[in-house]
C-alpha positions as CSV (number, residue, x, y, z in Angstrom):
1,X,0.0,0.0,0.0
2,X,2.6,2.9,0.4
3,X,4.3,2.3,-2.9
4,X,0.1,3.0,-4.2
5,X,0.5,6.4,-2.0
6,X,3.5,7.7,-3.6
7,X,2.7,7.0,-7.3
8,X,-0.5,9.5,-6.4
9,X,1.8,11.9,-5.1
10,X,4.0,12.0,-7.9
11,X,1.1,12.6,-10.6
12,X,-0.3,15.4,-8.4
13,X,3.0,17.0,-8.5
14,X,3.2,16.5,-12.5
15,X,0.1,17.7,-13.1
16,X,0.3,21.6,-12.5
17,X,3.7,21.6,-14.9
18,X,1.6,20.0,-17.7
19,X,-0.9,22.8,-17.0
20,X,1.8,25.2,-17.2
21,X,2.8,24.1,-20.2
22,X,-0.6,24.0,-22.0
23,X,-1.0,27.6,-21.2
24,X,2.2,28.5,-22.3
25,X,1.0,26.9,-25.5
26,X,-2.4,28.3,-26.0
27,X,-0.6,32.2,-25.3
28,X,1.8,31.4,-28.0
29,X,-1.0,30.9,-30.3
30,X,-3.1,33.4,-29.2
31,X,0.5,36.4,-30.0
32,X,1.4,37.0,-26.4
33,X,4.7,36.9,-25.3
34,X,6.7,34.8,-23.2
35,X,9.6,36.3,-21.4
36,X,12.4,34.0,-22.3
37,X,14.4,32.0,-19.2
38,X,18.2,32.4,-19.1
39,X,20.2,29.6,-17.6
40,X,24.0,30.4,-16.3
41,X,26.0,27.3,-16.6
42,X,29.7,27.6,-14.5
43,X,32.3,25.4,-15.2
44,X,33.3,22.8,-12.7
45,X,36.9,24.5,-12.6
46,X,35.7,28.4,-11.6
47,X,37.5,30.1,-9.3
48,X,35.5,31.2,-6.2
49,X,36.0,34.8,-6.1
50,X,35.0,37.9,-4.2
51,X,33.0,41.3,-5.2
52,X,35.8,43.0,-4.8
53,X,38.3,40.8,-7.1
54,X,35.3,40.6,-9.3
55,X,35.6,44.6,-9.7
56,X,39.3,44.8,-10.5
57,X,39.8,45.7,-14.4
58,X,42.8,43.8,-15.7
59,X,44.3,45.2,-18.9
60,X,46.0,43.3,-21.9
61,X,47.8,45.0,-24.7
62,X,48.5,42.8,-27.8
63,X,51.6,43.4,-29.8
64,X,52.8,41.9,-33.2
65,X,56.6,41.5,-31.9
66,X,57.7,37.9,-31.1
67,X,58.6,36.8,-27.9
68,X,61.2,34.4,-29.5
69,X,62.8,36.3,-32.0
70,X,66.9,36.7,-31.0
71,X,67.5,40.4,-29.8
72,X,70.9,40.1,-30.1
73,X,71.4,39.3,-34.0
74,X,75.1,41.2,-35.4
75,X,76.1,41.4,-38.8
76,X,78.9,42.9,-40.2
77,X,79.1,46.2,-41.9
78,X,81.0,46.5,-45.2
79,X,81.1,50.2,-45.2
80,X,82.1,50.4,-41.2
81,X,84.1,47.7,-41.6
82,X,82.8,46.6,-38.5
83,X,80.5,43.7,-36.6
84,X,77.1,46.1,-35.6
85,X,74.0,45.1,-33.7
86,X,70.8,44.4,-36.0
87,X,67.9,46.8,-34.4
88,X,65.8,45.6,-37.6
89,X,64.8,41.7,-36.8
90,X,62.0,40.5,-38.3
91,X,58.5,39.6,-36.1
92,X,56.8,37.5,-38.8
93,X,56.7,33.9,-37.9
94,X,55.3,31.4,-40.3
95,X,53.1,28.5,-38.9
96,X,51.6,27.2,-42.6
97,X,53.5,27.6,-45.6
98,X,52.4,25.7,-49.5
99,X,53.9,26.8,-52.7
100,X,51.4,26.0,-55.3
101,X,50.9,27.0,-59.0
102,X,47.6,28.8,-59.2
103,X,46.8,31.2,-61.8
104,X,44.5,33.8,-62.4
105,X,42.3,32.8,-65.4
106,X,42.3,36.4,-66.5
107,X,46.5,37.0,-66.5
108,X,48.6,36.6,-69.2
109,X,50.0,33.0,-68.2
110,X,46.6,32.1,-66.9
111,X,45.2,32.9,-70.7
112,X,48.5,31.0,-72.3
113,X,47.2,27.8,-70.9
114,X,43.7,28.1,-71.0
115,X,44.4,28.0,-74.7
116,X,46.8,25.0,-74.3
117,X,44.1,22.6,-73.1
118,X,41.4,24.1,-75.5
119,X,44.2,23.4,-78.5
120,X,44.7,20.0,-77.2
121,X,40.8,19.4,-76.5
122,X,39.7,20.5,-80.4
123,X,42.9,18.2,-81.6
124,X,41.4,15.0,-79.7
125,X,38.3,15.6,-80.8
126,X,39.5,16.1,-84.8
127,X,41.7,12.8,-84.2
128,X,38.5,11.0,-82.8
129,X,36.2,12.4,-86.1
130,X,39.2,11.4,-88.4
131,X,39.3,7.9,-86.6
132,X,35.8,7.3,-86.9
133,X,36.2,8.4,-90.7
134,X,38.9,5.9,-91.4
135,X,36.7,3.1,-89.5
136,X,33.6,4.3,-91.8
137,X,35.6,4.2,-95.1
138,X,36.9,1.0,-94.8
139,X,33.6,-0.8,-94.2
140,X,32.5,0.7,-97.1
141,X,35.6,-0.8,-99.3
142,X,35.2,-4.6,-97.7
143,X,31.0,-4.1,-98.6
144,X,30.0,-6.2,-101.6
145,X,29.8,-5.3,-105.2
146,X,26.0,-5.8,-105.5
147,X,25.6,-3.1,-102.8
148,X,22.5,-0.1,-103.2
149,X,23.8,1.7,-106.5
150,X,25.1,5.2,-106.2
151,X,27.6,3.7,-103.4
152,X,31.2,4.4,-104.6
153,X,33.9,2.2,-102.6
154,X,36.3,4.9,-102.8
155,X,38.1,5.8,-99.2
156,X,37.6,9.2,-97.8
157,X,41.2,10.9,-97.4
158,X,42.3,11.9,-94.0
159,X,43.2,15.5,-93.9
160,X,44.9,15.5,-90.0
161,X,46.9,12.2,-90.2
162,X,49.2,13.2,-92.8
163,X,52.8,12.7,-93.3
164,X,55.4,15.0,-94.4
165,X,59.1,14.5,-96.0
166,X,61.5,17.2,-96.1
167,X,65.3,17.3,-96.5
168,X,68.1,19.7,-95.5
169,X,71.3,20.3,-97.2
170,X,74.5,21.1,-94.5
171,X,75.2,24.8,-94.5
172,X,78.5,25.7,-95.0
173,X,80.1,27.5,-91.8
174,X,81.0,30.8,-91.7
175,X,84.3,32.5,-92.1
176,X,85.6,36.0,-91.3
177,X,88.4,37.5,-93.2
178,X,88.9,41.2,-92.0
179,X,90.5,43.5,-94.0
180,X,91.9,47.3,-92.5
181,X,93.3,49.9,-95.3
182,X,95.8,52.4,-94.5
183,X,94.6,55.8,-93.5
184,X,95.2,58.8,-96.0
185,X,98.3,61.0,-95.5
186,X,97.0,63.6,-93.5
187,X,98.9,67.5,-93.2
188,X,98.5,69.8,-90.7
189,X,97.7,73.3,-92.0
190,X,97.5,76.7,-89.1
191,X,96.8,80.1,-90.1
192,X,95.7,83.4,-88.5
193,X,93.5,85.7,-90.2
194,X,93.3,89.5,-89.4
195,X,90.8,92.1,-89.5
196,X,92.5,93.9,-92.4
197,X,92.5,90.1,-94.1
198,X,89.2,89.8,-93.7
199,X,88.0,93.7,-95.5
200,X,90.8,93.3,-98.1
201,X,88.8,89.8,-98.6
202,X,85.5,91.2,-98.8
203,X,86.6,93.8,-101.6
204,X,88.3,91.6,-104.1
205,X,85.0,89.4,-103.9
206,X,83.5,92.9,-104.7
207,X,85.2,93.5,-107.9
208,X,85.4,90.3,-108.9
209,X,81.4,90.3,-108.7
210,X,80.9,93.9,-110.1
211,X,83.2,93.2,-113.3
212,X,81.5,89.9,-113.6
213,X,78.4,91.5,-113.7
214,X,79.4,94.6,-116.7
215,X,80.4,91.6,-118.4
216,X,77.2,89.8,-118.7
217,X,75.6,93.4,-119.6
218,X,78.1,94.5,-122.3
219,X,77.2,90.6,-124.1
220,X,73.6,91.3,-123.8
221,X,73.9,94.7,-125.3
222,X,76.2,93.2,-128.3
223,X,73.3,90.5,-129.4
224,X,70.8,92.5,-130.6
225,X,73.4,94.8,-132.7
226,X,75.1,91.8,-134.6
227,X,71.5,90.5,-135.5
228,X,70.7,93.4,-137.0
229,X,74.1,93.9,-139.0
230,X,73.0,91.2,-140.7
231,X,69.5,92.1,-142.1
232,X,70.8,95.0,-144.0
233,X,73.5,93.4,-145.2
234,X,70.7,91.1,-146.6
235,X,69.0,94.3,-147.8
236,X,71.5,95.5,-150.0
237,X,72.3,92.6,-152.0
């Protein structure tokens, strides 16, 4: 009989959470809101601390320098001629490092061998057509004579598989006979040239044009008179 007593316990206990529940459900549905419950969870492992350590502000400042890297590196100076401390060392530290060979499709290499594979791709595909045409043309040769008429048992030629023969003659090699002439006798000539020079110069040139020029005038004058010498000596005969 106790065992009975305690079952009936236990479902009056369960039943105002189920009725909890249902009315949780019906204000759902009916659009009211239901103030959400928040639930801390503490690790096992806290620390038990006071209000006062709780208050305390503890400050962290991260820096990309390298706890590891030497401090004391020296290198020697060529121009100091001299071993001097390195201030610069270098804070990068590399955890992952994969050379690949990825290209962009759009760079110039990238575009180089994108044209590759399509050059190959359209050459399999023309040797697999001219396959196929070979295969096709010689069924039609081994077909018998009393075939459908207007069937010719001629083979198709094959205008990728070809063959081509070439010869090359040996080329001669090449010789280099140099040849230097001897330079023209050459003279030094020196002069000075005065003012006076230069006027005396100017006057000759002068003349020489001016008589030049009475010259040409006196023969034009002289034409026209022997031309007409002879007409009257035309007349009077």
């Amino acid at each position: 009989m106790p065992p009975k007593k305690q079952l009936k316990k236990a479902d009056k206990a369960q039943e105002p959470a189920a009725a909890k529940s249902v009315k949780h459900h019906e204000e759902d549905r009916q659009g009211g809101w239901v103030e959400p419950t928040t639930v801390t969870v503490k690790p096992p492992e806290q620390l038990a601390l006071t209000d006062k350590e709780l208050e305390t502000e503890h400050t962290r400042v991260l820096t990309a320098k390298d706890p590891v890297a030497p401090k004391n590196v020296v290198r020697f100076s060529f121009k100091e001629r001299v071993y001097k401390l390195d201030a610069s060392v270098e804070q990068c530290a590399l955890h992952f490092e994969l050379e690949g060979n990825l290209m962009h499709r759009e760079s110039e290499d990238g575009k180089r061998i994108l044209a590759e594979i399509d050059a190959i791709r359209i050459a399999q595909e023309r040797a697999a057509e001219a396959e196929a045409m070979t295969v096709q043309g010689g069924e039609g040769g081994a077909a018998p004579e009393g075939g459908a008429a207007g069937v010719s048992d001629k083979k198709l030629r094959n205008q990728f598989n070809y063959s081509e023969r070439a010869s090359q003659t040996f080329n001669n090699p090449l010789r280099e006979r140099p040849t230097v002439t001897e330079p023209p006798p050459s003279v030094g000539f020196n002069s000075m040239v005065t003012q006076w020079e230069v006027f005396d110069a100017f006057l000759e040139d002068i003349e020489v044009k001016s008589i030049a020029k009475d010259k040409s005038s006196q023969q034009q004058q002289k034409k026209p008179q022997a031309g007409g010498g002879g007409k009257e000596e035309e007349e009077e005969t």
